[in-house]
N, C-alpha and C positions, 0 to 999 in steps of 0.2 A: 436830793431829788433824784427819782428814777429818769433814765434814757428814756426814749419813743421806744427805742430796738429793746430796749431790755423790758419795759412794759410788755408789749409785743411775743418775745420770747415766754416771759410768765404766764401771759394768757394761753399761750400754745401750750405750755405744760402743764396749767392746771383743766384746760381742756382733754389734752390724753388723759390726769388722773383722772375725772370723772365719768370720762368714756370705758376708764379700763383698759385702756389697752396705752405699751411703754412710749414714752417723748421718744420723737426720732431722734436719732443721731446722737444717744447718749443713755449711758445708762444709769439705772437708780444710782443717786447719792453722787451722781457727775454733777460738775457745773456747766450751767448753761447762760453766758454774759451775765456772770455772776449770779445766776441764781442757783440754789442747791436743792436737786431735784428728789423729791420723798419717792420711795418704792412706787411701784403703779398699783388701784387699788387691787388689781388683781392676785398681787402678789400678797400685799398688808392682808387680805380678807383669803388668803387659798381659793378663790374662785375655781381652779383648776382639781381639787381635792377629790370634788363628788361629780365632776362633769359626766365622765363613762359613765359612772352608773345611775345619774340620774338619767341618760340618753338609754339606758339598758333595762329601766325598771318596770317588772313587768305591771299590767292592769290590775286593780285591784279587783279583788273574786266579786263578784254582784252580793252587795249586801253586806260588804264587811268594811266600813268607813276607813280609810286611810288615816293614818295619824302618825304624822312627824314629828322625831325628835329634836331638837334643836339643843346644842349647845358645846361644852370641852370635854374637856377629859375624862370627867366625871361620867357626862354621856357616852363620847367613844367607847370610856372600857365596856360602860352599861353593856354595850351592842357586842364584847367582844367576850364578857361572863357569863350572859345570858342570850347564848349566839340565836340558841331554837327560838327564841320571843321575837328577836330581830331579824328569823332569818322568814317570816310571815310575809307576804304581801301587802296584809294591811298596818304594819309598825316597821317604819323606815326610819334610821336612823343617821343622822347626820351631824354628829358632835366630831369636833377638831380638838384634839390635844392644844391646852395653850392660849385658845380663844379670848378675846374679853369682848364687849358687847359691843363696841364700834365694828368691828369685825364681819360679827354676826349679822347685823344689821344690814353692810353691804350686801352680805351673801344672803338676803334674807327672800330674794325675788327668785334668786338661781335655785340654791336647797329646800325650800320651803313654798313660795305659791305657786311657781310651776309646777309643781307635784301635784297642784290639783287635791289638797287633800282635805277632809272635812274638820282635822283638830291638829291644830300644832303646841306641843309640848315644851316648853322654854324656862330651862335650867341654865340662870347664868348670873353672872357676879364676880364669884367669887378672885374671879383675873384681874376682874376690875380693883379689887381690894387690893391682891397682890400687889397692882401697878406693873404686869405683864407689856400694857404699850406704854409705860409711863405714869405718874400719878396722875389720877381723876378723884375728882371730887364725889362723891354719891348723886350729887343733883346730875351729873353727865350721864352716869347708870343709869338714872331713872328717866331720863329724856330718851334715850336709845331705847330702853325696854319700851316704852310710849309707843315710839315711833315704830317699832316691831308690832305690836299690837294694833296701830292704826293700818299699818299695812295687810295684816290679816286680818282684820274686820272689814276692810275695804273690799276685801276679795271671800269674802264671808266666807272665813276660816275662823272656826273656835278655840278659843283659847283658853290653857291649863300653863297657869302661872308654878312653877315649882319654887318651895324657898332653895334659898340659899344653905350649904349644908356645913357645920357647924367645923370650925377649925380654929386654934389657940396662935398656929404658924403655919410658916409654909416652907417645908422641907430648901427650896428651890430660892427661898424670897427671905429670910429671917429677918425676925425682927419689924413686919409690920402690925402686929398684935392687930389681927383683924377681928377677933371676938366680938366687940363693944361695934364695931362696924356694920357685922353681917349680922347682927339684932335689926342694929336701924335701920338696915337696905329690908330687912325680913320685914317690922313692921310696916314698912313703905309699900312692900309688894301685897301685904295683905289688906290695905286699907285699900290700894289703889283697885286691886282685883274687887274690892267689893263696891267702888265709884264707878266700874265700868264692865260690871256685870259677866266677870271673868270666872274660873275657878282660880281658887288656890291650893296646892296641897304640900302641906307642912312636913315635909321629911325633917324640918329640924329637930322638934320635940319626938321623934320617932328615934331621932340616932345621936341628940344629945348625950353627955356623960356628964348633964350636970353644971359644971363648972368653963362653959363656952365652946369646949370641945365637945372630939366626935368619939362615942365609946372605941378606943382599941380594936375588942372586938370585931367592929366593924367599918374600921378602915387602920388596917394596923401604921400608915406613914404617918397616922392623922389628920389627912386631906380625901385620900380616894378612896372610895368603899371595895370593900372583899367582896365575895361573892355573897357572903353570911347579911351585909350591907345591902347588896342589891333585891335580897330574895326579904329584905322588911321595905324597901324601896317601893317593888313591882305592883305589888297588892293597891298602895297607895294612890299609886301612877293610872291604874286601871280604874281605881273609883273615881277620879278628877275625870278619868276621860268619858266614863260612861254617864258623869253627868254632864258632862258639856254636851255630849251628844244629846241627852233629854233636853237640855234645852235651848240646843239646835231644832231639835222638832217643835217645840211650843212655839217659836217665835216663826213658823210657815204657817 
């Protein structure tokens, strides 16, 4: 049985994490009357990553809908291959190297609906597969992708599902054969995208090689696309937005 004090102390610390901001008088991974205190979420989520420049971005031009990117690594490079796409006012990109969907999720009020934008673009998983914060299950991915989605529907932001992009391993993670995974998370996102009136667009079958992976070509580690990658990507990414945008207008 727990103490009062140590009750007490827990409550106090699980209130810092959900406020964000650190337990007093200790720091992440300290004990506190024996409880062992998790990072704050500020830190598990980078909260801090995109602050400045979400405080610095300018308005978007009249008439040219804002659409955020959301997601890891996949997206950061996106932003740093194809810098003149991302360097627009109305395509903002906010991918973290490393991210998995819990993550994203916290930061999903700070990067994405304070922004104000009319389409947020959500490329994520495959960290999850990795096991990047740990193993999860698929059903966990697919609650968090939900729950991103409820969030921006709430704040009538439209949504462009991306699949999941096709890998055999993971340079960083070996040996979790995520193949036979990122089908099932793929099929889930495409069923789910058509239960809740999403887009989807399928970069899998685009940068497949076939046999679970991603052609060489176009990501030579096997995980991250090249530029040769992004510029079969881009095309893809603009026809999901411009139809969410149609129909964003139909439903006013």
């Amino acid at each position: 049985m727990t103490a009062p004090g140590r009750i007490t102390a827990l409550a106090a610390a699980l209130s810092c994490l959900a406020l964000g901001s650190p337990a007093p008088a200790a720091a992440p991974g300290a004990e506190v009357t024996g409880v062992t205190l998790a990072p704050t979420a500020v830190a598990f989520a980078d909260l801090a990553h995109y602050a400045a420049a979400n405080r610095a971005l300018a308005a978007a031009a009249r008439g040219a809908p804002r659409v955020v990117f959301l997601g890891d690594s996949i997206t950061q490079a996106w932003g740093e291959l194809q810098h003149d796409y991302f360097a627009r006012t109305d395509r903002i990109n906010r991918g973290i190297s490393g991210q998995a969907t819990p993550q994203m999720l916290l930061r999903f009020r700070a990067d994405v609906v304070a922004l104000h934008p009319a389409v947020v673009h959500i490329l994520a998983g495959t960290n999850d597969i990795a096991g990047n914060v740990g193993p999860m299950d698929l059903g966990v991915t697919e609650e968090n992708i939900s729950s991103m989605v409820d969030l921006a529907q709430a704040n009538r932001i439209a949504v462009v599902l991306g699949s999941v992009l096709p890998a055999t391993d993971y340079p960083w993670r070996s040996g979790q054969e995520p193949g036979p995974k990122i089908l099932a998370l793929n099929d889930w996102l495409k069923r789910y995208a058509s239960e809740r009136h999403l887009v989807f667009v399928d970069y899998y079958s685009a940068l497949t090689d076939g046999a679970l992976g991603i052609r060489r070509t176009f990501a030579p580690d096997g995980v991250h696309p090249s530029l040769a990658g992004y510029e079969v990507m881009l095309p893809l990414a603009e026809t999901g937005i411009s139809a969410a945008l149609r129909a964003t207008k139909r439903r006013r």
